[in-house]
C-alpha positions as CSV (number, residue, x, y, z in Angstrom):
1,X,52.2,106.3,74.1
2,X,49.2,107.7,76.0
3,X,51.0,111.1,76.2
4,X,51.4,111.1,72.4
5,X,47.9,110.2,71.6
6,X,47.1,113.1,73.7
7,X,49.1,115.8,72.5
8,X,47.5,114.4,68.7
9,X,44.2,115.0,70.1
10,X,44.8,118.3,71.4
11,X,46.7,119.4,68.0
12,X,43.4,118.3,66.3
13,X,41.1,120.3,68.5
14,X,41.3,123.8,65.7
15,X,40.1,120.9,63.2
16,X,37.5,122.5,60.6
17,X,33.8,122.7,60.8
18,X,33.2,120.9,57.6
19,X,35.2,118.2,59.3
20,X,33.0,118.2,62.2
21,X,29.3,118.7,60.3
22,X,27.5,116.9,62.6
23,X,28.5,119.1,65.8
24,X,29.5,122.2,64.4
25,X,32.1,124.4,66.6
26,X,29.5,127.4,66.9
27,X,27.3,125.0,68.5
28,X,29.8,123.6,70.3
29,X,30.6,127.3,72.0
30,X,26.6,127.1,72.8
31,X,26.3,124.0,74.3
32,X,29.9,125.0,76.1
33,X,28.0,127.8,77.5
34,X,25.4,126.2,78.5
35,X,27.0,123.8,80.3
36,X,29.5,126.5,82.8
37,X,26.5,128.0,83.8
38,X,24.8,124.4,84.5
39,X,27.7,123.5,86.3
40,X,28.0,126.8,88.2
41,X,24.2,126.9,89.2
42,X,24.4,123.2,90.1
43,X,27.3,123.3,92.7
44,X,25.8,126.3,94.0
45,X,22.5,124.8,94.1
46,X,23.7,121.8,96.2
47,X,25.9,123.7,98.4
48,X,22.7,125.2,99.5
49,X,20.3,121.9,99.1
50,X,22.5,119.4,101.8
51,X,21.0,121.5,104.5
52,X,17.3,121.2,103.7
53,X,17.6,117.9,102.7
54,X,18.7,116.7,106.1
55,X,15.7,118.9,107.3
56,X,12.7,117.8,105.4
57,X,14.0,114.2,105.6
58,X,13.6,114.2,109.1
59,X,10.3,115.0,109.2
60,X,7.3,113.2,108.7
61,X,7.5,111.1,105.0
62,X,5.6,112.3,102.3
63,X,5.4,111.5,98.4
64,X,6.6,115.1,97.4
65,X,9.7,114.8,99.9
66,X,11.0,111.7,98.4
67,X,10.9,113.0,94.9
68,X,12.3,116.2,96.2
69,X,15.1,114.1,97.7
70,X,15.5,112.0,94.4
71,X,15.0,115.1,92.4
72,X,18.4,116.7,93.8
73,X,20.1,113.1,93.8
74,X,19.4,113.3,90.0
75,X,21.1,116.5,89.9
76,X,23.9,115.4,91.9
77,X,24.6,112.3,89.6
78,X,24.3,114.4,86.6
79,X,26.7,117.0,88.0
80,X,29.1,115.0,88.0
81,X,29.3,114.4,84.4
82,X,29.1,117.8,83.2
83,X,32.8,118.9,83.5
84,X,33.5,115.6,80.7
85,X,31.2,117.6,78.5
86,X,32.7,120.8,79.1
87,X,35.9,119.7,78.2
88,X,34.7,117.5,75.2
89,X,32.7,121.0,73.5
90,X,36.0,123.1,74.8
91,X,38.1,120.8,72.7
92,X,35.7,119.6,69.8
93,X,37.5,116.3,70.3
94,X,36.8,113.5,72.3
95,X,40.5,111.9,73.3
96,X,38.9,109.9,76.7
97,X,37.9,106.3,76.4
98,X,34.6,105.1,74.6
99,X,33.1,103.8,77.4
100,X,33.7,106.9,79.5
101,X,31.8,108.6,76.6
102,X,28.8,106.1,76.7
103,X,28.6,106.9,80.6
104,X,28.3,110.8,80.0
105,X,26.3,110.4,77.1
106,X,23.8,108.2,79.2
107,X,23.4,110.7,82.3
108,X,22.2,113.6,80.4
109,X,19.2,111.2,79.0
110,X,19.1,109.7,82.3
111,X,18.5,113.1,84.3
112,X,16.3,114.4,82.0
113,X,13.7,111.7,82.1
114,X,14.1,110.9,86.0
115,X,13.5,114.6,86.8
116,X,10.3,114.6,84.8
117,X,9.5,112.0,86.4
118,X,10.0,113.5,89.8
119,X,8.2,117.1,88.8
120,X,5.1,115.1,88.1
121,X,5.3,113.0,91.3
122,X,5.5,116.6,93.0
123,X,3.3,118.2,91.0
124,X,0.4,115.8,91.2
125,X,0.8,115.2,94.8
126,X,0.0,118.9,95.3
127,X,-2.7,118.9,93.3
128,X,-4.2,115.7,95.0
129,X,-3.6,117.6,98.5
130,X,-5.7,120.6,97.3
131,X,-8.1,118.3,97.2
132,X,-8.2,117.5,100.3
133,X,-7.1,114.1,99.5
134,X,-3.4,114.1,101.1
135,X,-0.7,111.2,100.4
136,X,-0.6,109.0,103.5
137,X,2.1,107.0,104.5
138,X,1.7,103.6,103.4
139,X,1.3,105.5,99.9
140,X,4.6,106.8,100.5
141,X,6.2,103.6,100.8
142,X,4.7,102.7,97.5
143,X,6.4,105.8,96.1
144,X,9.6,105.1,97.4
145,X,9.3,101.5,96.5
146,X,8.1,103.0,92.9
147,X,11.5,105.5,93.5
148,X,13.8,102.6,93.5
149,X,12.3,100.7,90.9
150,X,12.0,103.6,88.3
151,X,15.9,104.5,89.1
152,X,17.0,100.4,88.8
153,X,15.4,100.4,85.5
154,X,16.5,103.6,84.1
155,X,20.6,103.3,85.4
156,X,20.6,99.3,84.2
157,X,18.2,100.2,80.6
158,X,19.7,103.2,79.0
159,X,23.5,103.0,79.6
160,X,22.8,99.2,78.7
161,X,21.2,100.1,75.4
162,X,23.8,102.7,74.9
163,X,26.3,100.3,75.7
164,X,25.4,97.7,72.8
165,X,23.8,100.3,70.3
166,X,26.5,102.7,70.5
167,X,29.4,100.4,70.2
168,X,27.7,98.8,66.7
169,X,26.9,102.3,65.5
170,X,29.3,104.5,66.4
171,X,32.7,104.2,64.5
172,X,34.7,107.3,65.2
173,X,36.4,107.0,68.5
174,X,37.1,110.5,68.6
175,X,33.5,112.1,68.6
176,X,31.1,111.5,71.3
177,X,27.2,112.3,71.7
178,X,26.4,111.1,68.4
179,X,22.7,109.2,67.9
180,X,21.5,110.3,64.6
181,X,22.7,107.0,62.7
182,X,21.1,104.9,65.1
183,X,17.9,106.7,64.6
184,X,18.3,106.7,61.0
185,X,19.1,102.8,61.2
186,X,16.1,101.7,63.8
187,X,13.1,101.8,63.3
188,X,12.2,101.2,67.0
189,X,14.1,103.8,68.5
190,X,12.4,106.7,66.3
191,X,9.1,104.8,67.7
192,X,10.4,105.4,71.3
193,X,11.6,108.8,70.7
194,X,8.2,110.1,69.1
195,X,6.5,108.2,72.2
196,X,8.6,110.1,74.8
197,X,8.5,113.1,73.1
198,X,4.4,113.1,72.9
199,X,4.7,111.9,75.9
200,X,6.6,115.0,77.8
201,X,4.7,117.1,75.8
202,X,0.7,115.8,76.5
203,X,2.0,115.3,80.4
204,X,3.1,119.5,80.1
205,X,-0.2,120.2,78.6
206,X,-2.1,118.9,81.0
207,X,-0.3,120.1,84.3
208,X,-0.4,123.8,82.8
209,X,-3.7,123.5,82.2
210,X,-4.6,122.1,85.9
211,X,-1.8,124.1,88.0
212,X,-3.4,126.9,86.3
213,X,-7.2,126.7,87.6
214,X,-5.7,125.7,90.4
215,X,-3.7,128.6,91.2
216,X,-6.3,130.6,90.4
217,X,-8.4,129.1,92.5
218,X,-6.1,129.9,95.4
219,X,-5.0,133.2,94.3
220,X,-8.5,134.4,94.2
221,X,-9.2,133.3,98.1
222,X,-6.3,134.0,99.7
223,X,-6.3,136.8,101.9
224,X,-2.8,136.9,103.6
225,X,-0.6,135.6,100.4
226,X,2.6,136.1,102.5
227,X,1.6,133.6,105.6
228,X,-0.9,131.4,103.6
229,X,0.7,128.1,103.1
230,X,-1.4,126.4,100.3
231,X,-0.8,129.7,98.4
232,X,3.1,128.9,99.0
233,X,2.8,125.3,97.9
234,X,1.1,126.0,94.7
235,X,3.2,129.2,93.9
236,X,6.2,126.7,94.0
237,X,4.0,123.8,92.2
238,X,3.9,126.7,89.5
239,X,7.4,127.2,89.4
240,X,8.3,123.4,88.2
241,X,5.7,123.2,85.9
242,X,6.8,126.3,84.6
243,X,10.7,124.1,84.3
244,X,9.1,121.8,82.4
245,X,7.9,124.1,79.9
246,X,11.1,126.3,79.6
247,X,13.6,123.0,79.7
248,X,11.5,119.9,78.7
249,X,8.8,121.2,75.8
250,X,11.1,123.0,73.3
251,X,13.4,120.0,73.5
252,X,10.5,117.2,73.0
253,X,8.3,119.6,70.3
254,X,11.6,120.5,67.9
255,X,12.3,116.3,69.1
256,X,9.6,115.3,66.8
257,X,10.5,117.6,63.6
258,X,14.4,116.0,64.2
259,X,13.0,112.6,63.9
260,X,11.0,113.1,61.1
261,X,13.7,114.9,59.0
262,X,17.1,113.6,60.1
263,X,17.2,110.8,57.1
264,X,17.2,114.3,55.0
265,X,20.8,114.5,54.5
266,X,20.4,117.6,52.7
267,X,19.2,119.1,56.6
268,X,20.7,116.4,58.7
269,X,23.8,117.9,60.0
270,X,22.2,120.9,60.6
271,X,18.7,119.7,63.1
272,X,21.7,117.5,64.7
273,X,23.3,120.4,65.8
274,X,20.2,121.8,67.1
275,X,19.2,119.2,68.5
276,X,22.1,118.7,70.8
277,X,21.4,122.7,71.9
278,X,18.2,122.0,72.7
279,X,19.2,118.6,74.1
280,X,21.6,120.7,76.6
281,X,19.2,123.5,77.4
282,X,17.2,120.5,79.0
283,X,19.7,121.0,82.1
284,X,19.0,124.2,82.5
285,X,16.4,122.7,85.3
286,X,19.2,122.2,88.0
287,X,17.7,126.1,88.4
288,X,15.3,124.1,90.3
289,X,17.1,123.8,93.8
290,X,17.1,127.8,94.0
291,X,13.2,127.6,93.8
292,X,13.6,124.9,96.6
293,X,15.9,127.0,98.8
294,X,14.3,130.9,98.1
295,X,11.0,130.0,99.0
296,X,11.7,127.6,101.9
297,X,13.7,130.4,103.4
298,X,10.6,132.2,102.7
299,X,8.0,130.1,103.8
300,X,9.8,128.2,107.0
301,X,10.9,125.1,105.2
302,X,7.0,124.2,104.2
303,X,8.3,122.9,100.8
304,X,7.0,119.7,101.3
305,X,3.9,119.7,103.5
């Protein structure tokens, strides 16, 4: 019986696009894309990562290493989730089980939120450390207390919500990633999503704005760039800020314009579709271990001083 049901899912996969309106098959082959190289750069990424983990995590504790370390736990969670999508976007057809696709569907909301999260606890320490006001050790228990807290609420909240939401609203057991009817039907979650969106997008503003005086600062009194180590630290504060913008702000900005037009169903089809692209160019930001492990091969593993 299972083998049957199989074999009809697979026979459905060259199903037409006007079938499929709201996830078009040339999106599809974007998002597909998207995803092998996500999943490529990943497992490379962390093949690379285990090392330097082990090493910054036996030295001395510090707010930036534990959102470093929760950072590429993030990743790793996620990870393991994207081959599900690949095969789902490969197919156009989702023949797993429902709650298998409430799990996936979850993780990829799940890791992009927590690794915001974790760039601006880097971030900001950085900033607060040139300064001159360092993060000391009883403030790093509070982060890792703050660490544990943020991921018990995210893991138990969204797949939760997903859980109960999704099983009311979604219908077709063979399509997964769908949340346009819910937003169309709640009013509260367009009120979340326009508060998340402004959110990643005034928190983006703002760190551009100070890494940038910042690293000018620096930039214009350093004298040896290639052995000075706050010029290191901000180069690389740069880099996740610059993440943010590239992965997190055309998501969140083309966010708001989805919300406000997806009851159109004139357009609807069409900003769902690009929505879940920009959705999936949010995990792009896996990239983010290679910064980790160029430049702490570069600077002597002073990544999180």
């Amino acid at each position: 019986m299972a083998a049957t049901t199989t074999q009809n899912c697979l026979n459905m996969s060259n199903i037409s696009t006007t079938q499929h309106e709201l996830n078009p098959v040339e999106n599809h082959r974007v998002i597909l894309a998207v995803n092998c190289v996500v999943l490529s750069i990943g497992v490379i990424g962390l093949s690379q990562m285990w090392q330097m983990i082990y090493t910054i995590s036996s030295r001395k504790g510090s707010a930036t290493i534990l959102a470093v370390i929760n950072l590429v736990f993030a990743h790793f969670i996620f990870l393991l989730t994207v081959p599900f999508r690949i095969y789902y976007y490969a197919v156009h057809r989702w023949c797993l089980t429902i709650t298998l696709c409430k799990i996936v569907s979850s993780m990829i909301f799940i890791h992009m939120y927590m690794s915001f999260i974790f760039y601006v606890i880097i971030v900001v320490t950085r900033l607060q450390n040139f300064r001159k006001t360092p993060v000391a050790i009883g403030r790093s228990c509070h982060t890792a207390i703050a660490c544990v807290l943020v991921w018990l609420i995210v893991l138990i909240a969204v797949p939760c919500v997903l859980y109960f939401k999704y099983a009311i609203l979604h219908q077709d057991n063979s399509e997964c990633f769908h949340f346009q009817t819910w937003i169309e039907m709640e009013i509260g979650t367009k009120v979340f999503n326009y508060f998340m969106s402004l959110l990643i997008i005034g928190a983006t503003l703002v760190l551009v704005a100070l890494q940038t005086v910042v690293q000018v600062k620096v930039w214009k009194n350093v004298r040896d760039w290639r052995n000075d180590q706050e010029f290191w630290r901000q180069v690389k504060s740069s880099l996740f800020v610059l993440v943010m913008v590239v992965c997190f702000l055309p998501y969140a900005m083309f966010r708001l314009h989805y919300i406000e037009y997806v009851n159109n169903k004139e357009y609807s089809a069409q900003l769902t579709g690009i929505n879940e692209v920009f959705l999936s160019l949010t995990t792009l930001n896996c990239v983010d271990m290679f910064t980790f492990v160029r430049v702490m091969r570069v600077r002597c593993l002073t990544c999180c001083d």
